[in-house]
N, C-alpha and C positions, 0 to 999 in steps of 0.2 A: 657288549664284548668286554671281555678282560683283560688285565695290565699281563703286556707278554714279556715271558719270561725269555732268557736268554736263548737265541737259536732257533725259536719257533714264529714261523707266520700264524697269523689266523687270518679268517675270512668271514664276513660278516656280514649283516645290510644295516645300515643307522636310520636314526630317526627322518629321512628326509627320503627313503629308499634305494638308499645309492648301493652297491657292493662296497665293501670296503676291505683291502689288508692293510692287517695292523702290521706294522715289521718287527722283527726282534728289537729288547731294548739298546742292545748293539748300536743299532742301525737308524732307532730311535725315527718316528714317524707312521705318516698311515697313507692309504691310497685311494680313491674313491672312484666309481665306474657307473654309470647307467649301467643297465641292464644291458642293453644293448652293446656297448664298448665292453663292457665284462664277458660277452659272448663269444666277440670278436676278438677278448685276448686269449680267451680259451682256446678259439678252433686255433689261434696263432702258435700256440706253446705246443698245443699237438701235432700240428703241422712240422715245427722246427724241434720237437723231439724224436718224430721222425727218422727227418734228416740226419739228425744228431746221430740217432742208431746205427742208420746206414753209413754215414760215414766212422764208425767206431767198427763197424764189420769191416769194411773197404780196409781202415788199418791192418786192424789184425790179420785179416787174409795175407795182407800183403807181409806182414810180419811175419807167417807161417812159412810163404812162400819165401821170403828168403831166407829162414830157417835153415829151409829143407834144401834148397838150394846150396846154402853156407857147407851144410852137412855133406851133401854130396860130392862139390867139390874139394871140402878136407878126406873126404875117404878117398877119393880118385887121385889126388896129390900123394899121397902115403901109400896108392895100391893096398888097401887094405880090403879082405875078403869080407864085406859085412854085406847088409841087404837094401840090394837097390830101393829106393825110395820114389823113383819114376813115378806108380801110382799113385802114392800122397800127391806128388808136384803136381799130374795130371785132374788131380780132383779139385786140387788148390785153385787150379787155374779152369775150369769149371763153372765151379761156382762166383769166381770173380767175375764170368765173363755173363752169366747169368745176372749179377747185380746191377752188373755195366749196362747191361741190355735194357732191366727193368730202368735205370736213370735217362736212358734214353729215351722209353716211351713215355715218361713221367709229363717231360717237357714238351 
């Protein structure tokens, strides 16, 4: 393996067959795995990237919905003739309740 440049990992196996990441010269250092533990950090990252997604969806829905929410009751305070957004909310709330579900039966 080679001298890492600034920002990048690499991934490797050394002379003794370990895995190995080198880190950025940043960060300065390297990290060494059996095979086995390197497996098991894999299924790990994928597992908690995941999560990670779902909960970046769970945000954002949730930021849409009070979005649209915010929006509707600034047009009902002003009585302004614009279009109801009822169905967004409805869908909003849909699909959060679908995600909800899916975290339930995860556990």
């Amino acid at each position: 393996m080679c001298d890492n440049g600034p920002g990048f990992l690499e991934v490797g196996i050394n002379n003794r067959c370990d895995v190995v990441i080198n880190l950025p010269r940043d960060m300065t250092g390297h990290i060494a795995f059996s095979p086995n533990e390197a497996r098991a950090l894999g299924n790990l990252m994928i597992k908690k990237a995941a999560e990670a997604e779902q909960e970046r969806l769970k945000f954002l829905l949730a930021s849409a919905e009070d979005f649209v929410q915010s929006y509707q009751d600034y047009i009902d305070y002003d009585n302004y003739e614009l279009p109801d957004h009822t169905d967004l909310l409805d869908e909003i709330k849909k699909t959060r309740q679908l995600i909800y579900k899916d975290d339930d039966n995860s556990e």
